[in-house]
C-alpha positions as CSV (number, residue, x, y, z in Angstrom):
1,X,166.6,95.0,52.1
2,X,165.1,97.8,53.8
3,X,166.3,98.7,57.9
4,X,163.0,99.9,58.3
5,X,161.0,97.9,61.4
6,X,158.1,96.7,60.9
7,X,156.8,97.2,64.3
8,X,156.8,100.4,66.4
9,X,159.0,100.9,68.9
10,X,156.3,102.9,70.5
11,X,152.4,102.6,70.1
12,X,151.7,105.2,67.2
13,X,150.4,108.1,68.7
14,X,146.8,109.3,67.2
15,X,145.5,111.3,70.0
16,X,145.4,115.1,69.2
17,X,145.1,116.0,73.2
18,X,148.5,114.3,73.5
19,X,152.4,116.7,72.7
20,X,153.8,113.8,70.7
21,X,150.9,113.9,68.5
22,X,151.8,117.5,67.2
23,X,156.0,116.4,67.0
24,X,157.0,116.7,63.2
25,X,159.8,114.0,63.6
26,X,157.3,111.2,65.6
27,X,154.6,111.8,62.3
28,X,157.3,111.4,60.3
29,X,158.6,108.3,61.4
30,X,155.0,107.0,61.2
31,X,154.6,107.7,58.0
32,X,158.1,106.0,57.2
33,X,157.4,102.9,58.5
34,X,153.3,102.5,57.5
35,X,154.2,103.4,54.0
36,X,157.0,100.8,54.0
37,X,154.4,98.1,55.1
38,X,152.2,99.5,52.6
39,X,154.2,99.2,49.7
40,X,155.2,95.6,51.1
41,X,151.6,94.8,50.9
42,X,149.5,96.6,48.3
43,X,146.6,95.2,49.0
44,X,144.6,99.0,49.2
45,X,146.1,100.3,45.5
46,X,142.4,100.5,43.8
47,X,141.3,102.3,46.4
48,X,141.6,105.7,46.1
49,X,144.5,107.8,44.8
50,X,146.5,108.0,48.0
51,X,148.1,104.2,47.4
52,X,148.9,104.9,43.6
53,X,151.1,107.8,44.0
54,X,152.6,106.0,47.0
55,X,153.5,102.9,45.6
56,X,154.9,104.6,42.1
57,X,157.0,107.0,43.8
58,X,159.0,104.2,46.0
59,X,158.7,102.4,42.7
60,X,160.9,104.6,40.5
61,X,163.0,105.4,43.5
62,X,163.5,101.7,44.3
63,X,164.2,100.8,40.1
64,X,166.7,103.3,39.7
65,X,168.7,102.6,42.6
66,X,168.4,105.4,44.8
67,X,166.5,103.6,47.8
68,X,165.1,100.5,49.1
69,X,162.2,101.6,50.3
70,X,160.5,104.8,51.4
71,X,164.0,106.3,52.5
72,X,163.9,109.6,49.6
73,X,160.0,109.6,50.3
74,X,159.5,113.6,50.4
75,X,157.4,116.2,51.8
76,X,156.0,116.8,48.5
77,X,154.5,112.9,47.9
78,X,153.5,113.0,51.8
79,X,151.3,115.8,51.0
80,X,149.9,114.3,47.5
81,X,149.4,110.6,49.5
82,X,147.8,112.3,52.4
83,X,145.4,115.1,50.3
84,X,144.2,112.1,48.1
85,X,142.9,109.9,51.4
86,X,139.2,110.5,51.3
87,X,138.8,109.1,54.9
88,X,136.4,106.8,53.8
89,X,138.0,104.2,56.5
90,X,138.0,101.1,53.7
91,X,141.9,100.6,54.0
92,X,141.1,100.1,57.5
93,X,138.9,97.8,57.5
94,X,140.2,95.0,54.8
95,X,143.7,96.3,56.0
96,X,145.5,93.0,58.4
97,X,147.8,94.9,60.0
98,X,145.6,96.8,62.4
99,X,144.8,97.0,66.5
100,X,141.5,95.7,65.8
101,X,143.1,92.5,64.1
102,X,145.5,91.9,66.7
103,X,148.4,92.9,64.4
104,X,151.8,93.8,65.9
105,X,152.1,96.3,63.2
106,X,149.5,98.6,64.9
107,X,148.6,100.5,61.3
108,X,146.1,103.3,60.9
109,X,146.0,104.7,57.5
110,X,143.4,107.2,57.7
111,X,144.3,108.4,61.3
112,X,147.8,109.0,60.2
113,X,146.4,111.0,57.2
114,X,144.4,113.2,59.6
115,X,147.3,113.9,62.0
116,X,149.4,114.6,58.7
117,X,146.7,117.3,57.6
118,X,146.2,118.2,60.9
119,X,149.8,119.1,61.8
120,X,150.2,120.9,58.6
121,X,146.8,123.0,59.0
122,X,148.7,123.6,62.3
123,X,151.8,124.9,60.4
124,X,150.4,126.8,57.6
125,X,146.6,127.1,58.1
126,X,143.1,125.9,57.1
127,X,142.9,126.6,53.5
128,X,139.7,128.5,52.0
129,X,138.5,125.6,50.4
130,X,138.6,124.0,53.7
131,X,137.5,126.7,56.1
132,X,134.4,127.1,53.3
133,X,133.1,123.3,53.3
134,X,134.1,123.0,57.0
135,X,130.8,124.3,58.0
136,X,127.9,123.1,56.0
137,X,125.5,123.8,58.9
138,X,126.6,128.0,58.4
139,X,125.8,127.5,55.3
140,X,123.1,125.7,55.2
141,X,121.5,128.2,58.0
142,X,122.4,131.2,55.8
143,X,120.7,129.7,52.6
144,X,117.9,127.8,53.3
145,X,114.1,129.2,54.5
146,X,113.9,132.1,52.5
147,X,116.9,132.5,51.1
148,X,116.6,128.8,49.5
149,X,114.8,129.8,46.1
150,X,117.6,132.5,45.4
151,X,120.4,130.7,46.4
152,X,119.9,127.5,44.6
153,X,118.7,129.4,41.5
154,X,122.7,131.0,42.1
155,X,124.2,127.5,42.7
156,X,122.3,126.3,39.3
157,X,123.9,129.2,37.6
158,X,127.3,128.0,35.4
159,X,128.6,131.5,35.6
160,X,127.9,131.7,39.3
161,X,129.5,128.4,39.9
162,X,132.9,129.2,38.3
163,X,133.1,132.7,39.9
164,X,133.1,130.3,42.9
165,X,135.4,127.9,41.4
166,X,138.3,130.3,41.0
167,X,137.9,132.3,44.2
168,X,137.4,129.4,46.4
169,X,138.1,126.2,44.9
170,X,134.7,124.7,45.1
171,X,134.2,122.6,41.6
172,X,131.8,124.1,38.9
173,X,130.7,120.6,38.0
174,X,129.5,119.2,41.3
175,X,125.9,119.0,41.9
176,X,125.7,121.2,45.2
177,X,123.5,119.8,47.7
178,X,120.3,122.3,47.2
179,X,118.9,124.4,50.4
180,X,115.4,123.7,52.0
181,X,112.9,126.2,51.4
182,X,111.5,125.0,54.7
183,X,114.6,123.5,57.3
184,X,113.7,120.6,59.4
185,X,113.3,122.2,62.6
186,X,110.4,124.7,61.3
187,X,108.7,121.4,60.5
188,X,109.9,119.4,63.5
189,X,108.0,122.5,65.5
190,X,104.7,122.1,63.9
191,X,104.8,118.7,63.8
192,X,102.2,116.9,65.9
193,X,103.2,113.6,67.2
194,X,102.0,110.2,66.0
195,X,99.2,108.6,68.5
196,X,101.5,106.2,70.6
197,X,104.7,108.1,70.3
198,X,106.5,107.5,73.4
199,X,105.2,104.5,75.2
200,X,107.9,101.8,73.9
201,X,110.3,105.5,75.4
202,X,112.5,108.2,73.6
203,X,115.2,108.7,71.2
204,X,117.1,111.7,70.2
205,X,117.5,112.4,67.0
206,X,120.8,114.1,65.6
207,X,119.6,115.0,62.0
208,X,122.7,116.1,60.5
209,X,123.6,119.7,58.8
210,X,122.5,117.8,55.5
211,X,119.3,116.8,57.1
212,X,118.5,120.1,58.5
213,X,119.2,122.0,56.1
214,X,119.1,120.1,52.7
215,X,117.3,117.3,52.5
216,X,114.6,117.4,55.1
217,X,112.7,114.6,54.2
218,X,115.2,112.4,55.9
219,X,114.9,113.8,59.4
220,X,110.9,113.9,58.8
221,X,111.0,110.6,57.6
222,X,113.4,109.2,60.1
223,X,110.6,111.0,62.6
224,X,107.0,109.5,61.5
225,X,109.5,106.0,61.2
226,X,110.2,106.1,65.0
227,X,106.6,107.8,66.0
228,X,105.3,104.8,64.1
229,X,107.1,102.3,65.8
230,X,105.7,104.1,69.4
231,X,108.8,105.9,70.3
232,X,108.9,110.1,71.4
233,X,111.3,112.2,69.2
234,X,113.8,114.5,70.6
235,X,115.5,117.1,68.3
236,X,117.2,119.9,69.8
237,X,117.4,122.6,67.7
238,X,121.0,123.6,69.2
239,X,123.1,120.7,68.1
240,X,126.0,121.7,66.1
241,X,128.0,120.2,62.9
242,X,129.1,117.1,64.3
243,X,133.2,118.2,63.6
244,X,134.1,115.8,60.7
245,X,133.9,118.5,57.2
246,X,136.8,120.4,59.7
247,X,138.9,117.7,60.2
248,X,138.7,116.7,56.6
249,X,140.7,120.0,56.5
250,X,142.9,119.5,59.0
251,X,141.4,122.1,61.8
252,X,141.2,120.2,64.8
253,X,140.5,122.9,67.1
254,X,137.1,124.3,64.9
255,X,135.9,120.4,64.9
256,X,136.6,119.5,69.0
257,X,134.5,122.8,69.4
258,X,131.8,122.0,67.9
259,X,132.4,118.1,69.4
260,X,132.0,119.2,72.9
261,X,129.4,121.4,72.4
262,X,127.3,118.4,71.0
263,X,128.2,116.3,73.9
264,X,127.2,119.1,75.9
265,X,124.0,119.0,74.8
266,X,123.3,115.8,74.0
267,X,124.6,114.1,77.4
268,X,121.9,115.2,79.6
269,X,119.3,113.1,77.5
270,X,121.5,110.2,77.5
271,X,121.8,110.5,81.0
272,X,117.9,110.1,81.3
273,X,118.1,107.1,79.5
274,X,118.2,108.4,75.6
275,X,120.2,106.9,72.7
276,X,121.1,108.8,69.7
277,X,120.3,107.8,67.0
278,X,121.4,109.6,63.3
279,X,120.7,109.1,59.9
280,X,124.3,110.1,58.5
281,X,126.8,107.5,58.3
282,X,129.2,110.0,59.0
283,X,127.9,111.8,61.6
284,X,127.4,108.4,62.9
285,X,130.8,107.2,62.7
286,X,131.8,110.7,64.1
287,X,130.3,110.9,67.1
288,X,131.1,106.8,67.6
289,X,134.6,106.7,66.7
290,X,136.0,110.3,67.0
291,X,134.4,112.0,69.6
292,X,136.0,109.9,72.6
293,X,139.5,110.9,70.6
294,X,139.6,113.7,70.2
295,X,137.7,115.2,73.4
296,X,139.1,112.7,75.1
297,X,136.8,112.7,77.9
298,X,134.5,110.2,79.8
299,X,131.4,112.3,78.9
300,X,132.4,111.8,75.1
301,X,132.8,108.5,75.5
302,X,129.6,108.1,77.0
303,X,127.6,109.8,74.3
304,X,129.4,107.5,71.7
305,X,128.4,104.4,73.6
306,X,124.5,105.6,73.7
307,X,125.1,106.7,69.9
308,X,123.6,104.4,67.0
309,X,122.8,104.7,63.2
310,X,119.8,105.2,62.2
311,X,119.1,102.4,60.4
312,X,121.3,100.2,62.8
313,X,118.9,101.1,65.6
314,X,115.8,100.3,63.4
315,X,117.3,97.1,62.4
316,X,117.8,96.2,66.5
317,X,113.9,96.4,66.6
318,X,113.9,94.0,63.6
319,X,115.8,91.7,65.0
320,X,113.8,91.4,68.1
321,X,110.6,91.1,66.6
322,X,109.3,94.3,67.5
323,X,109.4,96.3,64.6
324,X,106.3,97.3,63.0
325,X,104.9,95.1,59.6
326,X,102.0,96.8,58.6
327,X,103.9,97.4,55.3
328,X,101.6,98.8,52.2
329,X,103.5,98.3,49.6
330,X,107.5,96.4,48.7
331,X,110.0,98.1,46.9
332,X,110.6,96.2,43.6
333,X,114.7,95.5,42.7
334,X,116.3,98.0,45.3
335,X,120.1,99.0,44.2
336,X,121.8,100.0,47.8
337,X,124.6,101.3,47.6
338,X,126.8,100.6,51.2
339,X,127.9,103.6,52.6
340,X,132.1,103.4,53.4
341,X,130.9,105.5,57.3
342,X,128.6,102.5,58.1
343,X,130.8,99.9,56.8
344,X,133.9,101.4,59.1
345,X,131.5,101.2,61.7
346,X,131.2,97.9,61.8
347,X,127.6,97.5,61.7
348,X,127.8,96.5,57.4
349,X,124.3,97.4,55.9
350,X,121.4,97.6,59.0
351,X,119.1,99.7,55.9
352,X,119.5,96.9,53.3
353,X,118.9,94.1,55.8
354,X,115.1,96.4,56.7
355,X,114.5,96.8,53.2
356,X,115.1,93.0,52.1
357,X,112.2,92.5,54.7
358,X,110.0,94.4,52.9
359,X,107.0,92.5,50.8
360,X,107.8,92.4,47.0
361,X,112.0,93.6,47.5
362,X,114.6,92.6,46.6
363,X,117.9,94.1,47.6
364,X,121.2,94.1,45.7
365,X,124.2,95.4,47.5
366,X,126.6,97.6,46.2
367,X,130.2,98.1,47.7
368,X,131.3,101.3,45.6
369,X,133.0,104.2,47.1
370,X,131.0,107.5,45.4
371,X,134.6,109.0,45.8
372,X,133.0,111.9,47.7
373,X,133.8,111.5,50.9
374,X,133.0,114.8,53.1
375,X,134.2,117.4,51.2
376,X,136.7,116.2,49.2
377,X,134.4,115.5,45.3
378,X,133.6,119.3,45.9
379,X,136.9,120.5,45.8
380,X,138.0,121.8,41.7
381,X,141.0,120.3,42.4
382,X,140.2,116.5,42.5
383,X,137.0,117.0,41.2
384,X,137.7,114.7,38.0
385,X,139.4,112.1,39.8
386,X,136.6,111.4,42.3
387,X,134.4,110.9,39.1
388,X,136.4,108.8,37.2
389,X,136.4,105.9,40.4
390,X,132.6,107.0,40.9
391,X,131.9,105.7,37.3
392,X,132.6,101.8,39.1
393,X,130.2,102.8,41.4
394,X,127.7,104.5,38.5
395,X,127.9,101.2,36.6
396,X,127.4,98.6,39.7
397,X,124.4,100.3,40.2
398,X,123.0,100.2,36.9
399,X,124.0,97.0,34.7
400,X,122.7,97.2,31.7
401,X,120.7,93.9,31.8
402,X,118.7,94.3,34.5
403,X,118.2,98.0,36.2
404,X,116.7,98.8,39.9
405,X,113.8,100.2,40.3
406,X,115.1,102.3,43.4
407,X,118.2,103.3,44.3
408,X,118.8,103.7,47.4
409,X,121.8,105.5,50.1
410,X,122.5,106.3,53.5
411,X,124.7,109.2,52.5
412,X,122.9,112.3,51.0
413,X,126.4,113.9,49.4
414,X,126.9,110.5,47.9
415,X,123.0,110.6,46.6
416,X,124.6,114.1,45.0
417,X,127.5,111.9,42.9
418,X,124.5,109.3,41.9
419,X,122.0,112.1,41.0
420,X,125.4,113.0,38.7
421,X,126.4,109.7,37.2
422,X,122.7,108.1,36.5
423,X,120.5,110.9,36.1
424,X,118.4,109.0,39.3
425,X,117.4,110.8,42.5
426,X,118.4,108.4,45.5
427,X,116.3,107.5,48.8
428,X,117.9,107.6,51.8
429,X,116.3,103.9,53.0
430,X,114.0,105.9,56.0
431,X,112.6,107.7,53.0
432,X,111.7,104.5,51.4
433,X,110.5,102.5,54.8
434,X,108.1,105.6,55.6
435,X,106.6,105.4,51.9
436,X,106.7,101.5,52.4
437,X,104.7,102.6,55.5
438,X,102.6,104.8,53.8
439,X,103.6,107.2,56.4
440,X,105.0,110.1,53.4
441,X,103.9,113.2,54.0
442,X,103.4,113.9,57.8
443,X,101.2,110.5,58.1
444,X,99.2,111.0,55.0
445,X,98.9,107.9,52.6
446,X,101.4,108.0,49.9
447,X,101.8,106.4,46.3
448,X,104.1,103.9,46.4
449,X,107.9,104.3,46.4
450,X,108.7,103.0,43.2
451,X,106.1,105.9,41.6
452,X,107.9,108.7,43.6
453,X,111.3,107.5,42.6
454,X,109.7,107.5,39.1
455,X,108.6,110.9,39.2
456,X,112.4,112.2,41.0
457,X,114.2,110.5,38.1
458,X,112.1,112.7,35.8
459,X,112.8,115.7,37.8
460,X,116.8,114.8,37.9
461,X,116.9,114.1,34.4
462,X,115.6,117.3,33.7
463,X,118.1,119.3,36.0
């Protein structure tokens, strides 16, 4: 029997602002005693790879008699456990031995993951694959306007993409998101507001790297949504990356950099009476749930508390019956696939339960991780591993005796992996309520959205 306790002497430590988060022999007592509970338990092994190469390693070590438990557990499985943890936050949720269930055992998987990376970044530095993904809003701002046509017609290239591949880890296989020929704040600066925007008040709008930069129609569409519904639009064109791609690599000082600059400028408009509302489940879950951690600061805090998803907020208006019905057309059989970021916020599937009220839908819920998960499917390195568990999610989708006429996400990267696996473009669901709306295409009425998610099949079948 394992000497191992169960419960922690002290409350595990998970706050980067604090010394005893950076001491190598605190994490690694941590890590000792969660992975023994862990392996006790099991209940997390289909989840991703982390639990697999846990539970076999203190497997063979327990069967041939050289421990009990985790006791010959070495750096070199602690670093394979931890670079397999996709931070998707699932383990945390179905997991009973959490603070939020009350559990003396106090566990937090993925947070001990991140202060594992984080302390080793700390030690032997950001890798390039890292530092690379770490800022998609760079990125995005050096190869979208008019830089977009030659720069996706390099990411299309298979000679380009394995260049890239070998000199900075990036896979050759997955489906980059592509760059806007026109970013959403050009369009946001044209745009002319909606008659009656403003008099139900204002919301600010955090639209994401992704939705500035790649997929555009999300942020417009999120925009006529809320205009339509009476409420004034804020989007300030100086909001940063909201921090997460650089923690998935372990740099915690690039991420609270770019944390407090968003809170810097997005505190003054929740101080006039703002909330925030975003259409990325992990930006979303950022700014709720990380934010307040690692700035650790009462203005942080308060920006989290004003912060809601997109669809979450939309779903509030629902709820209280003020939401606006003048629907022109349903939907059909929508597959929705339940992003792991909302789900670890807590607030389940807000953009299924709007598009289930929609005339002529019906929504089918999928819980499928795409195995992308920030910027860990991109890397060449785990590439193939994130596909073979997004095949569960490919097939859920999809079963053979009945297929959806629209598929539908919160998370555009994870719209990338389904655009892979079924050859079928995905709607973010404000893409689908605005051409439920009619609202497509700055106001303008729209076919309906079963024809457009026709005609992007066709177009990703053909890419």
């Amino acid at each position: 029997m394992s000497t191992i306790a169960r419960e922690p002497v002290t409350e595990p430590e998970f706050d980067p602002n604090r010394d005893r988060y950076w001491d190598p022999r605190d994490l690694e007592a941590e890590l000792q005693r969660t992975f023994h509970i862990c392996h006790d338990c099991r209940m997390c092994v289909t989840y991703c790879g982390s639990f697999p190469i846990l539970f076999d390693h203190i497997d063979r070590e327990v069967d041939a008699g050289r421990a009990q438990s985790v006791e010959t557990l070495g750096a070199d499985v602690v670093r394979q456990v931890s670079d397999h943890c996709w931070q998707c936050k699932l383990c945390y949720i179905k997991c009973p031995y959490t603070p939020d269930e009350g559990a003396r055992e106090l566990l937090d998987f993925p947070r001990l993951m991140a202060r594992e990376k984080a302390q080793r970044a700390r030690r032997e530095g950001v890798p390039l694959v890292d530092r690379i993904l770490g800022e998609p809003r760079l990125i995005g701002w050096l190869g979208s306007g008019m830089a977009a046509a030659p720069t996706n017609f390099v990411n299309a290239s298979r000679l380009a993409r394995r260049a890239m591949e070998a000199t900075a880890g990036i896979s050759a296989d997955f489906p980059l998101p592509p760059l806007a020929a026109k970013p959403f704040a050009r369009w946001f600066r044209a745009h002319q507001p909606a008659p009656g925007a403003g008099v139900r008040g204002q919301v600010v709008l955090f639209a994401t790297c992704y939705g500035e930069y790649n997929f555009p129609e999300v942020a417009q569409a999120a925009v006529q949504v809320l205009e339509h519904n009476g409420y004034e639009v804020i989007a300030p064109e100086e909001i940063d990356c909201c921090g997460m791609p650089n923690l998935d690599g372990g740099d915690v000082d690039a991420a609270r950099a770019k944390m407090r600059r968003n809170v810097d400028r997005l505190l003054p408009h929740v101080r006039d009476g703002a909330l925030v509302v975003t259409p990325g489940p992990t930006c979303g879950y950022t700014m709720k749930k990380e934010w307040p951690v690692y700035l650790g600061t009462a203005d942080a805090q308060e920006v989290a508390g004003a912060t809601r998803d997109l669809m979450e907020f939309l779903d509030g208006l629902r709820k209280a019956g003020e939401l606006e019905e003048d629907f022109e057309s349903g939907l059909g059989v929508v597959a929705y696939h339940a992003a792991c970021h909302l789900r670890a916020q807590k607030v389940a599937t807000p953009g299924a339960r709007l598009l289930a009220a929609l005339p002529d839908t019906e929504v089918r819920i999928v819980e499928r991780c795409s195995a992308v998960d920030g910027t860990w499917g991109m890397k060449a390195e785990y590439y193939e591993e994130g596909v073979r568990y997004a095949k569960r999610l490919a097939r859920a989708l999809e079963p053979e005796d009945e297929p959806p006429d629209v598929i539908v996400t919160d998370c555009s990267l994870a719209g990338q992996r389904i655009l892979e696996q079924n050859r079928r473009a995905a709607l973010h669901p404000i893409v689908a309520l605005a051409r439920a709306y009619g609202l497509d295409g700055g106001g303008a009425r729209s076919s309906s959205p079963v024809e457009h998610q026709e005609a992007e099949d066709e177009t990703g079948r053909r890419e």
